[in-house]
C-alpha positions as CSV (number, residue, x, y, z in Angstrom):
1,X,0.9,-18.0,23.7
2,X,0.5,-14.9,21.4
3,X,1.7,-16.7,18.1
4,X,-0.5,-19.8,18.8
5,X,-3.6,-17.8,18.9
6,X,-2.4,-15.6,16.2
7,X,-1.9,-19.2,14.3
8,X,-5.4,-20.3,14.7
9,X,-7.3,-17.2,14.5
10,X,-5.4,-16.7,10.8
11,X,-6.1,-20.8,9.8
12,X,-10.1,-20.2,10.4
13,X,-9.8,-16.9,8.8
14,X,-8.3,-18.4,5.7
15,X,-10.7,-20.7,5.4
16,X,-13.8,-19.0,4.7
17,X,-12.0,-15.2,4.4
18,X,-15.2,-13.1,3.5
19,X,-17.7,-14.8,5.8
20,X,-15.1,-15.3,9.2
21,X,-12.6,-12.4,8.7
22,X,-14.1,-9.3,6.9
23,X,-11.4,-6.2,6.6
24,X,-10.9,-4.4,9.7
25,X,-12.1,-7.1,11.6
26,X,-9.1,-8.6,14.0
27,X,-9.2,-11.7,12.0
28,X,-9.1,-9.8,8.8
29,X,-6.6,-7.7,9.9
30,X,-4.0,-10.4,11.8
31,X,-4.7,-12.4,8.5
32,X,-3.7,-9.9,5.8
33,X,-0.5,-8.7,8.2
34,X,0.2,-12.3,7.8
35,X,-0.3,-12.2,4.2
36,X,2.1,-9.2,3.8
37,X,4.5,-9.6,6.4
38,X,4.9,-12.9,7.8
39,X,4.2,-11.7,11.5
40,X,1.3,-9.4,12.9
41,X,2.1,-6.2,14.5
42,X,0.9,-8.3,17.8
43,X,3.5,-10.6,17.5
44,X,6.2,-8.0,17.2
45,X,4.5,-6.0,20.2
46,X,4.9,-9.2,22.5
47,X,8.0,-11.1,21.6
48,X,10.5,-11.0,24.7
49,X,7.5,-10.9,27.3
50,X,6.2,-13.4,28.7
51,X,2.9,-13.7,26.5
52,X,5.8,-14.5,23.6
């Protein structure tokens, strides 16, 4: 569950970056962890649960 909302909360961000995901924002943020690292901090928090 926690990767396919990460996955469309960083799609809309990409699309208009400064208007739907300003910096520090959670879309901002989950969109430049992306960006750096391929995965978002809450992706690693939650993989082996069962929101994973």
């Amino acid at each position: 569950m926690v990767p396919s909302l990460v996955d469309a909360i960083v799609e809309h961000a990409a699309r208009a970056e400064e208007a739907a995901a300003p910096r520090y924002s959670i879309a901002g943020e989950l969109l430049r962890e992306r960006r750096e690292a391929g995965v978002t901090g809450l992706e690693r928090a939650t993989a082996g649960t069962p929101w994973a």
